[in-house]
C-alpha positions as CSV (number, residue, x, y, z in Angstrom):
1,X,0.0,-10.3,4.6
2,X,3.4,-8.9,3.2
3,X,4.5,-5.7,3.9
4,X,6.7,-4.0,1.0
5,X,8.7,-0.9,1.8
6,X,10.3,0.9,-1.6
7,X,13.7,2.6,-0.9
8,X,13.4,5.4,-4.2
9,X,17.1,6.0,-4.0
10,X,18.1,2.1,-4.7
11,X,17.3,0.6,-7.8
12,X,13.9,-2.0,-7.6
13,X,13.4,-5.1,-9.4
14,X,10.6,-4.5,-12.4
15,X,7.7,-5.4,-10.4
16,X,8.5,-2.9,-7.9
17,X,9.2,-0.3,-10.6
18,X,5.5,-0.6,-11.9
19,X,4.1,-0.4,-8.3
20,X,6.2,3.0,-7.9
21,X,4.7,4.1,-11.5
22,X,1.1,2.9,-10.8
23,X,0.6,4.5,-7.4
24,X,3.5,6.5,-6.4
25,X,2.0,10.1,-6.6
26,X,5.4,12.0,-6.0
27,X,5.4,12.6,-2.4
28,X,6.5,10.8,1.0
29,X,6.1,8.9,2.9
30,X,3.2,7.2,0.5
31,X,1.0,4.5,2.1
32,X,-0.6,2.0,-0.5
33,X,-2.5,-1.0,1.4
34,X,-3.3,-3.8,-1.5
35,X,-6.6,-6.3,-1.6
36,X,-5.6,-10.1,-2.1
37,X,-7.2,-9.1,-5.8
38,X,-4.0,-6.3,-5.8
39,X,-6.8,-3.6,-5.6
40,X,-5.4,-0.3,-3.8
41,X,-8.2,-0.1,-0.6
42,X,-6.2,2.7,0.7
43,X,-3.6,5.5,-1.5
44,X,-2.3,8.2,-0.1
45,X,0.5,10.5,0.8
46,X,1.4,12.0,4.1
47,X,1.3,10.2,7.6
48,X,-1.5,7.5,8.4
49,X,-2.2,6.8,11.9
50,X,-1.4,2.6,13.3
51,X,-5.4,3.0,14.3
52,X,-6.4,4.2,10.7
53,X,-4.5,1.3,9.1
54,X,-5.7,-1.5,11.8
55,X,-9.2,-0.8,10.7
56,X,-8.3,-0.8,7.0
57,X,-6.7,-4.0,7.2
58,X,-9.6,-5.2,9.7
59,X,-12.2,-4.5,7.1
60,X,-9.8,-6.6,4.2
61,X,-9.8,-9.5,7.0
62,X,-13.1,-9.5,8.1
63,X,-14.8,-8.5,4.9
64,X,-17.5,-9.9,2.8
65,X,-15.5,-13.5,2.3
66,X,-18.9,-15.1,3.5
């Protein structure tokens, strides 16, 4: 797991840039929670609850990897 967090104010290396351009949909703060396949599972703006994003990443750990 690898947590990323984009400062918009500070310049970004390239692959950050096209992570902002992909899924950054102008407002903040701005949750994106990746796949190991780099597939967006969750995308949104606003505030997201630490319960909302424990089962998110619950269902990418315990998923259908059987």
């Amino acid at each position: 797991m690898q947590f990323v967090i984009i400062d918009l104010d500070k310049p970004q290396p390239p692959e950050q840039q096209q992570l902002v351009k992909k899924y950054f949909k102008g407002y903040i703060p701005h949750v994106v929670l990746l796949d190991a396949n780099g597939t967006a599972v969750y995308n949104q703006s606003g505030e997201v609850s630490e319960s909302q994003v424990s089962r998110i990443l619950d269902g990418l750990f315990d998923g259908p990897s059987k």
